[in-house]
C-alpha positions as CSV (number, residue, x, y, z in Angstrom):
1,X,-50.5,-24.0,-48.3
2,X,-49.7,-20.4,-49.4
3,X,-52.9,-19.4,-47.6
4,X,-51.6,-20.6,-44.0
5,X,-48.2,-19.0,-44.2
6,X,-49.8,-15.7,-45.1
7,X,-52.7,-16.3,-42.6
8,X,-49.4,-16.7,-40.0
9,X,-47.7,-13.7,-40.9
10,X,-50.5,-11.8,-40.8
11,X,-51.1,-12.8,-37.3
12,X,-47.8,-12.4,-35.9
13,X,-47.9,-8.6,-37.4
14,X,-51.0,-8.0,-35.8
15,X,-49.5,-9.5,-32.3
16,X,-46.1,-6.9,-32.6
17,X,-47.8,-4.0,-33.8
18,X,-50.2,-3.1,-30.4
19,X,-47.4,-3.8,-27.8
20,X,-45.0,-1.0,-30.1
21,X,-47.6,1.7,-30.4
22,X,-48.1,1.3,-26.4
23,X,-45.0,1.2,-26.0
24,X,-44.4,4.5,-28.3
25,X,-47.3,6.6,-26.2
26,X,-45.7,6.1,-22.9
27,X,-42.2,7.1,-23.9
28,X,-41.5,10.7,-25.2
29,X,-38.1,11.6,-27.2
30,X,-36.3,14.9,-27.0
31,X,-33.6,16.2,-29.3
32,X,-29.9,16.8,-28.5
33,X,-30.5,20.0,-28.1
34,X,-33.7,20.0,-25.8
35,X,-31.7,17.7,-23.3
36,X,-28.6,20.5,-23.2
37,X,-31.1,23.5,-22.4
38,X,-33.3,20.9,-19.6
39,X,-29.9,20.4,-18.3
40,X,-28.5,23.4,-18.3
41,X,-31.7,24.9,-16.6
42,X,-31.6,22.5,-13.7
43,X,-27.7,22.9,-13.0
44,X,-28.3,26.9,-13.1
45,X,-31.2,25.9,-10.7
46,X,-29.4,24.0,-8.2
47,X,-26.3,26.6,-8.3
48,X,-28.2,29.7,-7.3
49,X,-27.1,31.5,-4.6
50,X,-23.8,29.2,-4.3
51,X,-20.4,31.4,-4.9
52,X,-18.3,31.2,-7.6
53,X,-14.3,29.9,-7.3
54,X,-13.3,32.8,-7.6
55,X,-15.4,34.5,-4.8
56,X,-14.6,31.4,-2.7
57,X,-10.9,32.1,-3.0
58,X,-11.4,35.8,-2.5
59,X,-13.6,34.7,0.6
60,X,-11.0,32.6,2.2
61,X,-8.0,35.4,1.5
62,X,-10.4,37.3,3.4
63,X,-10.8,35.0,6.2
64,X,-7.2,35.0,6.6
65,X,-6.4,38.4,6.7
66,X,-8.9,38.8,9.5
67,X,-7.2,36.5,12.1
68,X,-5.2,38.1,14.8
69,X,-1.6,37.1,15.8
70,X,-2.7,35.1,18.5
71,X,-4.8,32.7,16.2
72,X,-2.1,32.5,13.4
73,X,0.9,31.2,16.0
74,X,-1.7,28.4,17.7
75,X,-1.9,27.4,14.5
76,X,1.8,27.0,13.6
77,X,2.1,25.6,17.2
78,X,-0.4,22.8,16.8
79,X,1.5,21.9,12.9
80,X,4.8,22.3,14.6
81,X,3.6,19.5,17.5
82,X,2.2,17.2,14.6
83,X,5.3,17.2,12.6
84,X,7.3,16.4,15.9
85,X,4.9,13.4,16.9
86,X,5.4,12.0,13.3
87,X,9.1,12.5,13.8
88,X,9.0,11.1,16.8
89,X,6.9,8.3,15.4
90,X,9.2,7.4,12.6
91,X,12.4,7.5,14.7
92,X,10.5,4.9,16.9
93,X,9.1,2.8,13.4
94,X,13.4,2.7,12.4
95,X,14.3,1.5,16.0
96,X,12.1,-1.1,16.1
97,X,13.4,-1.9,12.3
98,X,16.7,-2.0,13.8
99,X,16.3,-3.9,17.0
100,X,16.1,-7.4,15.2
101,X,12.6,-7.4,15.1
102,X,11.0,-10.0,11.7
103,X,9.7,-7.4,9.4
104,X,6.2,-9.6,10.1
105,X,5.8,-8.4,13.4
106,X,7.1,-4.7,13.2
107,X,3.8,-2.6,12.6
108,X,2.6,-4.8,15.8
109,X,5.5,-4.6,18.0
110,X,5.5,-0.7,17.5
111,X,1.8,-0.7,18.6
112,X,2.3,-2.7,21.6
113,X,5.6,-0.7,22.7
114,X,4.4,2.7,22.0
115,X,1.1,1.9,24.5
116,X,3.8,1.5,26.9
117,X,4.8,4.3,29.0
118,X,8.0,5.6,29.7
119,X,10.9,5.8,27.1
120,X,10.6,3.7,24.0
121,X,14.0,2.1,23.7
122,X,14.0,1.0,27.3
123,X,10.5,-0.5,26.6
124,X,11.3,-2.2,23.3
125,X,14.1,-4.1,24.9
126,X,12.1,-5.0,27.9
127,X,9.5,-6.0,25.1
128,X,11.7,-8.2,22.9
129,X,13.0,-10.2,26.2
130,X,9.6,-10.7,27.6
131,X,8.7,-11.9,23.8
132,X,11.6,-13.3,21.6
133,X,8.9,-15.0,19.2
134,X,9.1,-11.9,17.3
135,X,12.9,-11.4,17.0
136,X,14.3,-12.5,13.5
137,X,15.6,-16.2,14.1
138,X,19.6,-16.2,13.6
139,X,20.6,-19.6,11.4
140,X,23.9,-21.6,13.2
141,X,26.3,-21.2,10.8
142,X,28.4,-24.9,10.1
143,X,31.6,-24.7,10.1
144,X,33.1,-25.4,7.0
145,X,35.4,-28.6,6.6
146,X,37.9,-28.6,4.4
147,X,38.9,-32.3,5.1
148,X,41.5,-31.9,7.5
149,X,41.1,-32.0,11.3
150,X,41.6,-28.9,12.9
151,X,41.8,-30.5,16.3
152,X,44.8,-32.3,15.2
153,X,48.0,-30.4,16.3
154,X,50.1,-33.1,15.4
155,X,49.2,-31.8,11.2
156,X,51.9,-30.8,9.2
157,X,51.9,-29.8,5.8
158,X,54.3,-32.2,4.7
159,X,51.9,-35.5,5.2
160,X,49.4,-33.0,3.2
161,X,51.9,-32.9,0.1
162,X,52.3,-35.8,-0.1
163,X,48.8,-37.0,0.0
164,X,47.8,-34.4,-3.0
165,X,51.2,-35.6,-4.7
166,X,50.2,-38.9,-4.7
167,X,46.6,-38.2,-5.7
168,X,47.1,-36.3,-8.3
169,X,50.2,-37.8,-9.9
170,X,48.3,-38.5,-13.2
171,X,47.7,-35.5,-13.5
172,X,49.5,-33.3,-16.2
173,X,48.2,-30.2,-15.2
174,X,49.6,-30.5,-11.0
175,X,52.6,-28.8,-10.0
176,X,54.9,-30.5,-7.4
């Protein structure tokens, strides 16, 4: 019996050992160090020629410096017009906010309004009439009771005395 296990272990050693050496050729191994210089060499090769920060910030100071007066107020004109189109855009967003329309629908309702030409208020309310589905639904308040009818103007407060008097004439704590 001693025969066959060795005779098994043999063979599985034999089967393992081929498929690692193949495995072994194929593959090569480099050091730490090898990988940092192989590296090192192909980013110095791909950044050749390409500026440094510092030139590129030297280069655009440059740039700057070389536009004209002309060039430098068309370019405070066109920020000065997007600035006014966002605040225009944001005093729109509020009136919508503020017009009753269900936070839901607000982002939509701006959409559809601003398409719309003309000014925006007068086309928000013509909006909101043509389309009350999106205006925030105002609960009927019930009036409260508080057991006595109001319609009555026959009441006095005499009858209402003496009804708590009598109710709560077991009670220690009631003053007359």
């Amino acid at each position: 019996m001693n025969d066959n296990v060795q005779n098994v272990e043999t063979k599985t050693t034999e089967n393992t050992e081929p498929q690692t050496v193949e495995q072994k050729v194929g593959e090569k191994t480099f050091t730490q160090e090898e990988f940092t210089t192989a590296l090192q060499n192909e980013v110095a090769r791909k950044t050749k020629g390409m500026p440094t920060k510092e030139e590129l910030r030297e280069f655009n100071k440059w740039k700057e410096s070389q536009k004209t007066e002309t060039q430098k107020l068309i370019e405070l004109q066109k920020e000065n017009e997007t600035l006014k189109t966002q605040i225009l855009e944001e005093k729109s967003k509020t009136v919508v906010a503020n017009a009753g329309v269900d936070s839901k629908f607000q982002k939509f309702v701006f959409s559809e309004v601003s398409q719309i030409d003309g000014e925006f208020e007068v086309n928000l309310t013509n909006y909101l009439k043509d389309n009350p589905q999106f205006l925030i639904k105002k609960e009927e308040k019930k009036p409260t009771t508080t057991g006595y009818s109001q319609n009555n103007a026959n009441y006095s407060v005499n009858e209402g005395k003496e009804y708590l008097d009598k109710k709560y004439s077991k009670n220690p704590y009631y003053k007359k």
